[in-house]
Biopython code that builds the backbone (N, CA, C, O; Angstrom):
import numpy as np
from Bio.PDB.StructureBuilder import StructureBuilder

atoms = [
    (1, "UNK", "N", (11.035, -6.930, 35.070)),
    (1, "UNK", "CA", (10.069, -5.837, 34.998)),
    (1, "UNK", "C", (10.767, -4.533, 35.369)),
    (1, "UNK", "O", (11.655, -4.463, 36.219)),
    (2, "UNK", "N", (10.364, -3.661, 34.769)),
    (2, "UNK", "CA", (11.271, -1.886, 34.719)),
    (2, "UNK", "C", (9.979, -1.498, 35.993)),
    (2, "UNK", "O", (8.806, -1.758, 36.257)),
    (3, "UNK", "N", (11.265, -0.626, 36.557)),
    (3, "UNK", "CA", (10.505, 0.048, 37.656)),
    (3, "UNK", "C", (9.956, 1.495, 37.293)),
    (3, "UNK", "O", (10.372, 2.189, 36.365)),
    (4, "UNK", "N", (9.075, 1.783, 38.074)),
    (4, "UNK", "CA", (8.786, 3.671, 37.822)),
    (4, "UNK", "C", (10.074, 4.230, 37.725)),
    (4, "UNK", "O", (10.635, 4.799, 36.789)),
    (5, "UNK", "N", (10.483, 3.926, 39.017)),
    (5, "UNK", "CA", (12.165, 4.297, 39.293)),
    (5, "UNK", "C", (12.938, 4.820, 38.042)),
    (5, "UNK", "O", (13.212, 5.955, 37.652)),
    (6, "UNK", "N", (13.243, 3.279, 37.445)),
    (6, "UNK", "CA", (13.939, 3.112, 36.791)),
    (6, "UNK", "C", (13.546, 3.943, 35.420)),
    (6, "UNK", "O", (14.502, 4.484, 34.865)),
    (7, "UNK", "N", (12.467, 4.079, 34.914)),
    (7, "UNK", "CA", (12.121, 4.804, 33.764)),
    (7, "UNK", "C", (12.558, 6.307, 34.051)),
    (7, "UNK", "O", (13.056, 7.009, 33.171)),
    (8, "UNK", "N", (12.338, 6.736, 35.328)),
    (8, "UNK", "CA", (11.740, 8.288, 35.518)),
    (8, "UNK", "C", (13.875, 8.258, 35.594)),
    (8, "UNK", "O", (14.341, 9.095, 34.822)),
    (9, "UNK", "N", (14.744, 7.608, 36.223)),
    (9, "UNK", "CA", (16.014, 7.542, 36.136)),
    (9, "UNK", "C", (17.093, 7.839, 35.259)),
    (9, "UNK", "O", (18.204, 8.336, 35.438)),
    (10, "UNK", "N", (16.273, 7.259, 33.920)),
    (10, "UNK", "CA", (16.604, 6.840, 32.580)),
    (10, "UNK", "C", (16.173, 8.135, 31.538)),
    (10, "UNK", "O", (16.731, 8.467, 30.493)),
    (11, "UNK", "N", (15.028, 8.718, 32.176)),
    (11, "UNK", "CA", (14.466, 9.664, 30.901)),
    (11, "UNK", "C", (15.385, 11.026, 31.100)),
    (11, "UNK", "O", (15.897, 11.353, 32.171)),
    (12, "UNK", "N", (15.500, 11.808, 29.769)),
    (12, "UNK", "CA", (16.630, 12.811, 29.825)),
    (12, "UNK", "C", (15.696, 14.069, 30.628)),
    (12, "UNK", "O", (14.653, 14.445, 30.094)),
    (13, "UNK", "N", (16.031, 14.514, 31.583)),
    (13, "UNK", "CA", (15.151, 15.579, 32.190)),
    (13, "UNK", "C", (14.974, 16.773, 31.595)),
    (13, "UNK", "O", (14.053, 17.511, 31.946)),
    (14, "UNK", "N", (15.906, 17.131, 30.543)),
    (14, "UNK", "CA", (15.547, 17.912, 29.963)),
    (14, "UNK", "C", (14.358, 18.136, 28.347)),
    (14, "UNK", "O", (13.972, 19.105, 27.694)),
    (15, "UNK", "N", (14.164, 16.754, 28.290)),
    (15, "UNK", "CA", (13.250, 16.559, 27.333)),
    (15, "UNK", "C", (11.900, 15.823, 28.367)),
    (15, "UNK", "O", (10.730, 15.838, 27.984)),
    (16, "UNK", "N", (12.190, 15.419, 29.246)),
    (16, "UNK", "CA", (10.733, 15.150, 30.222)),
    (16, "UNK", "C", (9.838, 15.866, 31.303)),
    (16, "UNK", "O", (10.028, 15.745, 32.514)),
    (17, "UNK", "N", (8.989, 16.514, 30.816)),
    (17, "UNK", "CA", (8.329, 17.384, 31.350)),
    (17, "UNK", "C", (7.222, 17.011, 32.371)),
    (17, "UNK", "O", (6.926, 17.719, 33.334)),
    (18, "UNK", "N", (6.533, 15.603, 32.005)),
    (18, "UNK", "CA", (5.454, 15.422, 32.593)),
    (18, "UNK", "C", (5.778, 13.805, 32.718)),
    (18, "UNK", "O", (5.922, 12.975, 31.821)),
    (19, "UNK", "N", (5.824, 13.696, 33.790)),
    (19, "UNK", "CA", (6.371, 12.395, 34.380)),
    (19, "UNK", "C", (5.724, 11.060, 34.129)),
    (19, "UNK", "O", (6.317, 10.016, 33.856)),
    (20, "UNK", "N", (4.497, 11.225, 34.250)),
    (20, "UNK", "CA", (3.045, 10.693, 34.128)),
    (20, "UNK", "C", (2.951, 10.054, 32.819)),
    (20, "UNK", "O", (2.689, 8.872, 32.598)),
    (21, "UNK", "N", (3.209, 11.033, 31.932)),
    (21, "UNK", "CA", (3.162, 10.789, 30.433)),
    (21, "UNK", "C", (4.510, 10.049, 30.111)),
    (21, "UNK", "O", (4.489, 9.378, 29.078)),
    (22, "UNK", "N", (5.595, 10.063, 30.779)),
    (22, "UNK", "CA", (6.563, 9.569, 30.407)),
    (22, "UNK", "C", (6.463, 8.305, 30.619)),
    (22, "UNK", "O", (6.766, 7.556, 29.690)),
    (23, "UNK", "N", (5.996, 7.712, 31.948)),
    (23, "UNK", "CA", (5.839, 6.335, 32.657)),
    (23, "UNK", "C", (4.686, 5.801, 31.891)),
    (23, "UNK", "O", (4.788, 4.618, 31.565)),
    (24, "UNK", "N", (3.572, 6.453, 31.526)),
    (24, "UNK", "CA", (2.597, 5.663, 30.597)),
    (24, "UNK", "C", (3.284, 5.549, 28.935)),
    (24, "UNK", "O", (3.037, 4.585, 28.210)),
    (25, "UNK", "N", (3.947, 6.415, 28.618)),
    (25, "UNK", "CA", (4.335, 6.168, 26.862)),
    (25, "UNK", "C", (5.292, 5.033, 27.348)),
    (25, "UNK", "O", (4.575, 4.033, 27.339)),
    (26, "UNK", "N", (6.560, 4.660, 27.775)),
    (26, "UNK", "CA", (7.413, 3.748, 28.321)),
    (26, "UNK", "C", (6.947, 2.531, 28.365)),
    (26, "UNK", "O", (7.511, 1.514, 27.961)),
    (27, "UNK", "N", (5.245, 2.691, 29.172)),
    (27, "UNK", "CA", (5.033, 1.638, 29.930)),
    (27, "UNK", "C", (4.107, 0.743, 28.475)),
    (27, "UNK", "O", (3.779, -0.429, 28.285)),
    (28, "UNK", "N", (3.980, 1.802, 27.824)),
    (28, "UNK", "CA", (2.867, 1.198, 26.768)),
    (28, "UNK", "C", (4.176, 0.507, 25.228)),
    (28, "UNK", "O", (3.849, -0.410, 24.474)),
    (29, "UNK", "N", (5.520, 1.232, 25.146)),
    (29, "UNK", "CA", (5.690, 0.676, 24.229)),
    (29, "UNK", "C", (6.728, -0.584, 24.676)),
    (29, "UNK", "O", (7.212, -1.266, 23.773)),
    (30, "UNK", "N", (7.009, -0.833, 25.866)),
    (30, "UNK", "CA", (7.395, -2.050, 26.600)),
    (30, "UNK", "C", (6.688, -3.080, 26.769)),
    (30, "UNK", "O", (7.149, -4.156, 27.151)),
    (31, "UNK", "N", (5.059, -2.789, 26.407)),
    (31, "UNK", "CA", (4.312, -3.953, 26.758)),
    (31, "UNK", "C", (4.233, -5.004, 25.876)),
    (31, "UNK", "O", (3.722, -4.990, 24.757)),
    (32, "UNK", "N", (4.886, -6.118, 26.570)),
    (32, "UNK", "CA", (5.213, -7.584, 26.029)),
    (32, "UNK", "C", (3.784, -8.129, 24.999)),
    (32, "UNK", "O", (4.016, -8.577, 23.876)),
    (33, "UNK", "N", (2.495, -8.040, 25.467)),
    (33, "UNK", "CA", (1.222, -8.068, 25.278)),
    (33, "UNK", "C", (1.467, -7.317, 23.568)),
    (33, "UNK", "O", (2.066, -6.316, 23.172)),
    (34, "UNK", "N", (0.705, -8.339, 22.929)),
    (34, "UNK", "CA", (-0.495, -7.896, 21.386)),
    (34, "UNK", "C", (-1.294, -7.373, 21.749)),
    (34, "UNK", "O", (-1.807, -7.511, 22.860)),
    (35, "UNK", "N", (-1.778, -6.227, 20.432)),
    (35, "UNK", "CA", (-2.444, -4.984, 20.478)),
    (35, "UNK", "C", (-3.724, -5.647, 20.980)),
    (35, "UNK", "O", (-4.047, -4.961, 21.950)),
    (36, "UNK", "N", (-4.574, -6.570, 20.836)),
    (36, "UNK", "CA", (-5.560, -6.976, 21.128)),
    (36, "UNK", "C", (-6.060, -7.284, 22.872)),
    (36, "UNK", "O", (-7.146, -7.197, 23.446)),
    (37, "UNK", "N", (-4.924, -7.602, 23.241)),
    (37, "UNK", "CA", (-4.954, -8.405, 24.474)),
    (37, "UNK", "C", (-5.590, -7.338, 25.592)),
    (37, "UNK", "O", (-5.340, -6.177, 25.270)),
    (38, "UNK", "N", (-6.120, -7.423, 26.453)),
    (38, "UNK", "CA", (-6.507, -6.994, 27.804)),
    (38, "UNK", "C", (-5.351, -5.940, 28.273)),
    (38, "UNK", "O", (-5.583, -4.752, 28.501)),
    (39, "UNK", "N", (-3.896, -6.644, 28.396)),
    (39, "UNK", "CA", (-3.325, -5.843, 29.252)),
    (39, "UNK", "C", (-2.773, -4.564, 28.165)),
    (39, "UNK", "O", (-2.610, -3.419, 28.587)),
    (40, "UNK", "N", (-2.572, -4.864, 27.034)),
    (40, "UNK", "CA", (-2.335, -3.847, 25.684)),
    (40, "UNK", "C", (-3.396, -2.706, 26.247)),
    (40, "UNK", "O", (-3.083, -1.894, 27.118)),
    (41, "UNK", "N", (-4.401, -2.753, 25.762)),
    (41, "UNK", "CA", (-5.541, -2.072, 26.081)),
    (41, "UNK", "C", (-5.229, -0.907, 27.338)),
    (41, "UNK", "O", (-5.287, 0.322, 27.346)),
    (42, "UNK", "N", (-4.880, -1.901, 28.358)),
    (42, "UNK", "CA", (-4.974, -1.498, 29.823)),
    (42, "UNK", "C", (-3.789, -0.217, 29.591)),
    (42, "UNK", "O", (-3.717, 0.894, 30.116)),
    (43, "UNK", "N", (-3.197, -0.678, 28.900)),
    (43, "UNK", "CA", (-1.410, 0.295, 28.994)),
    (43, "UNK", "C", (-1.819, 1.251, 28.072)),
    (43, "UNK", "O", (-1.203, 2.265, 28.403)),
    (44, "UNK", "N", (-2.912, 1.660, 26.533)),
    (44, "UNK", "CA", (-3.251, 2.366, 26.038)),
    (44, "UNK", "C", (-3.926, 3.304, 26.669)),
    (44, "UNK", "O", (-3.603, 4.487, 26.553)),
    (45, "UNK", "N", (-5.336, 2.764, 27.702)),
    (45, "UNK", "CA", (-6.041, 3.864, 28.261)),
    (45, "UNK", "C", (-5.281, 4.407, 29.112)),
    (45, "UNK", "O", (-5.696, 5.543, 29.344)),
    (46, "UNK", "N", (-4.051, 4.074, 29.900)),
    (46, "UNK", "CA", (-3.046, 4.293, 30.900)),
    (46, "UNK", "C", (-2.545, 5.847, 30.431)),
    (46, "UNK", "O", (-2.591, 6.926, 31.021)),
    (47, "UNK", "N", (-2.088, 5.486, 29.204)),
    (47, "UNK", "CA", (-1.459, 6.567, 27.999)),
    (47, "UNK", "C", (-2.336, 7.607, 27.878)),
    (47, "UNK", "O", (-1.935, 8.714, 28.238)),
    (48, "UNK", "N", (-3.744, 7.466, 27.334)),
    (48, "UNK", "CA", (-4.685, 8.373, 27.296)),
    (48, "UNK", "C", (-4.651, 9.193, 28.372)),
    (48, "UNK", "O", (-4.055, 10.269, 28.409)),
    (49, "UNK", "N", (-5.340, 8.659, 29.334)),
    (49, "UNK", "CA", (-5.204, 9.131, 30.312)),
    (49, "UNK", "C", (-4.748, 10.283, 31.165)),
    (49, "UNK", "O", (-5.262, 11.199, 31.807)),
    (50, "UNK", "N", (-2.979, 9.604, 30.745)),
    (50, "UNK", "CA", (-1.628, 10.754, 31.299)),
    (50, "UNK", "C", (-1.874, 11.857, 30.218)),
    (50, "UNK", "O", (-1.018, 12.713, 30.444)),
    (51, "UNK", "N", (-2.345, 12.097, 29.559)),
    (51, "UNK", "CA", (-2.262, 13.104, 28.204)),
    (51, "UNK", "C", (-1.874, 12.833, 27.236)),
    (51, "UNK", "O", (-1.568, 13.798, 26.536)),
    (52, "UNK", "N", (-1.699, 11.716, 26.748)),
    (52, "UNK", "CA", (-1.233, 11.162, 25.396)),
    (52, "UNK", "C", (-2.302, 11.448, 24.163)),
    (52, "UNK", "O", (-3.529, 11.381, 24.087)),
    (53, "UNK", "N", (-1.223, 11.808, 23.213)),
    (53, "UNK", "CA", (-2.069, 12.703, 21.613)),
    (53, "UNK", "C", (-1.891, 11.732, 21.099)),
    (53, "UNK", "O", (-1.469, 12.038, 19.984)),
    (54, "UNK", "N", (-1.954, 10.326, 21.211)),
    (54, "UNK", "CA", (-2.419, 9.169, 20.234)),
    (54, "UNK", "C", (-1.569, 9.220, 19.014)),
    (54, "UNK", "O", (-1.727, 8.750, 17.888)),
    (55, "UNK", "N", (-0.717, 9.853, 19.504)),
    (55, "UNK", "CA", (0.340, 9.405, 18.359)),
    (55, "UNK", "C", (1.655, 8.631, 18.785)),
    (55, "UNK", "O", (2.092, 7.696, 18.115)),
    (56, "UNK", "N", (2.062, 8.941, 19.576)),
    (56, "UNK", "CA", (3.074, 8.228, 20.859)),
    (56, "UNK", "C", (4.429, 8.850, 20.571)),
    (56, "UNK", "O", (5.459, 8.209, 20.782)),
    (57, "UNK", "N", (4.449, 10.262, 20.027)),
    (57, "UNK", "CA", (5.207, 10.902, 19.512)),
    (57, "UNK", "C", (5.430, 12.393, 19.962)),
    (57, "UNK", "O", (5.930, 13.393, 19.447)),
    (58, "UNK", "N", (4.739, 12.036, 21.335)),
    (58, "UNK", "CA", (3.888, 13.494, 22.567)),
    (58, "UNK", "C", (5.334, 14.136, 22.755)),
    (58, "UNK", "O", (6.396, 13.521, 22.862)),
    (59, "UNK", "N", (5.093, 15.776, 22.774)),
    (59, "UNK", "CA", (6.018, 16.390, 23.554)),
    (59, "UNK", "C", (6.076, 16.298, 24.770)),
    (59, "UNK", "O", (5.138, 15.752, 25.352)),
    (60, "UNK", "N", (7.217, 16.817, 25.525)),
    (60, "UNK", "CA", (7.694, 16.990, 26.994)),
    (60, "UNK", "C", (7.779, 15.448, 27.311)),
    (60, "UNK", "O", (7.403, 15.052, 28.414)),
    (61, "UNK", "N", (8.153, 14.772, 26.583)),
    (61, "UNK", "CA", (8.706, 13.388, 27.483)),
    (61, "UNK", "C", (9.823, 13.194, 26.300)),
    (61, "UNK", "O", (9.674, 13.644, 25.164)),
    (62, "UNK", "N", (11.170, 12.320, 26.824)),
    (62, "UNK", "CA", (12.300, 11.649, 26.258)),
    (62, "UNK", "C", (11.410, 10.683, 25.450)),
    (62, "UNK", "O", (10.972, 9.787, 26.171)),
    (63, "UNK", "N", (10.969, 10.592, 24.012)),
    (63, "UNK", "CA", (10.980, 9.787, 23.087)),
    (63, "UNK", "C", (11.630, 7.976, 22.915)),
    (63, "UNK", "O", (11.079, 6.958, 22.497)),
    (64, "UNK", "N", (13.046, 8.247, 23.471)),
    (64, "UNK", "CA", (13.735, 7.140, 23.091)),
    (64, "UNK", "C", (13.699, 6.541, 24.219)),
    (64, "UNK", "O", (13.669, 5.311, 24.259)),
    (65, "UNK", "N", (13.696, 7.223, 25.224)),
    (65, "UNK", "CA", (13.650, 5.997, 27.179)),
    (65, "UNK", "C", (13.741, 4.988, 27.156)),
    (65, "UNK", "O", (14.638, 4.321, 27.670)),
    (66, "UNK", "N", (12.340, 4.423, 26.225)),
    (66, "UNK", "CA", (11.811, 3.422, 26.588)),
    (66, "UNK", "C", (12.902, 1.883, 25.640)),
    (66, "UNK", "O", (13.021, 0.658, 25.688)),
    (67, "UNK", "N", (13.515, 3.231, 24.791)),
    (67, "UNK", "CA", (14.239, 2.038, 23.781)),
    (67, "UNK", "C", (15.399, 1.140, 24.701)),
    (67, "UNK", "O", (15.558, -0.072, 24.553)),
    (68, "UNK", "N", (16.360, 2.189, 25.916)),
    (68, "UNK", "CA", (16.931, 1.832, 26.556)),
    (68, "UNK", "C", (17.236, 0.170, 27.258)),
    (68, "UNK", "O", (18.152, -0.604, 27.537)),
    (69, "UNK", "N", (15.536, 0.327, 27.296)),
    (69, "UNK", "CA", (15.211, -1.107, 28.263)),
    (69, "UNK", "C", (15.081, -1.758, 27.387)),
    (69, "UNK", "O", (15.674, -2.817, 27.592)),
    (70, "UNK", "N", (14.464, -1.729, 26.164)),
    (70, "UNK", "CA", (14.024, -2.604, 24.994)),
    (70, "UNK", "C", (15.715, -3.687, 25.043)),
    (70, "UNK", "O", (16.003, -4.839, 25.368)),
    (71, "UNK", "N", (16.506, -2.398, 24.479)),
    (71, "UNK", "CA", (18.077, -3.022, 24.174)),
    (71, "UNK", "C", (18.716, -3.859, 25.286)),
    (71, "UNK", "O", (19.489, -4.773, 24.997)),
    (72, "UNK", "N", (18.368, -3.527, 26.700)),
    (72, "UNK", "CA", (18.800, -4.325, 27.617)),
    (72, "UNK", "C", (18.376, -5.652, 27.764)),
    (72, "UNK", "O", (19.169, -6.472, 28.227)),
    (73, "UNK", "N", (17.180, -6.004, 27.421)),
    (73, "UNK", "CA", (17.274, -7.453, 26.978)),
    (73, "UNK", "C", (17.765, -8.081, 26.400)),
    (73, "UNK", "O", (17.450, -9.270, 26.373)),
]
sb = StructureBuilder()
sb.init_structure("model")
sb.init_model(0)
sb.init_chain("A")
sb.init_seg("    ")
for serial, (resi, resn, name, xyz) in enumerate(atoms, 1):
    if name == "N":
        sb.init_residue(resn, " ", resi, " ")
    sb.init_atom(name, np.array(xyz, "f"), 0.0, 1.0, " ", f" {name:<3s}", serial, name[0])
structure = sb.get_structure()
């Protein structure tokens, strides 16, 4: 499991503006979980939430972060 830590570590600071939004987009396209499932859901409204424009393509956060961890598996 990726830590806050570790995301907020990883994201380029100069493309991450809003931390919040960074740890929810990360946290939502890491989630192991189908779109259907409970915890999917849980990591979408998470996203909303932080300010996410429902596209997952939001400014002021590093875009690729989350790919980082993807590849480390």
């Amino acid at each position: 499991m990726v830590t806050d830590e570790q995301i907020l570590a990883t994201a380029d600071p100069a493309l991450m503006f809003d931390k919040r939004l960074q740890l929810a987009h990360d946290r939502m396209l890491l989630c192991p979980s189908e779109p259907e499932t409970e915890e999917y859901g849980k990591r979408w409204r998470e996203y909303l939430a932080a300010g996410g424009d429902r596209t997952m393509r939001d400014k002021g956060i590093d875009l690729e972060n989350w790919q980082r961890y993807r590849e480390a598996k």
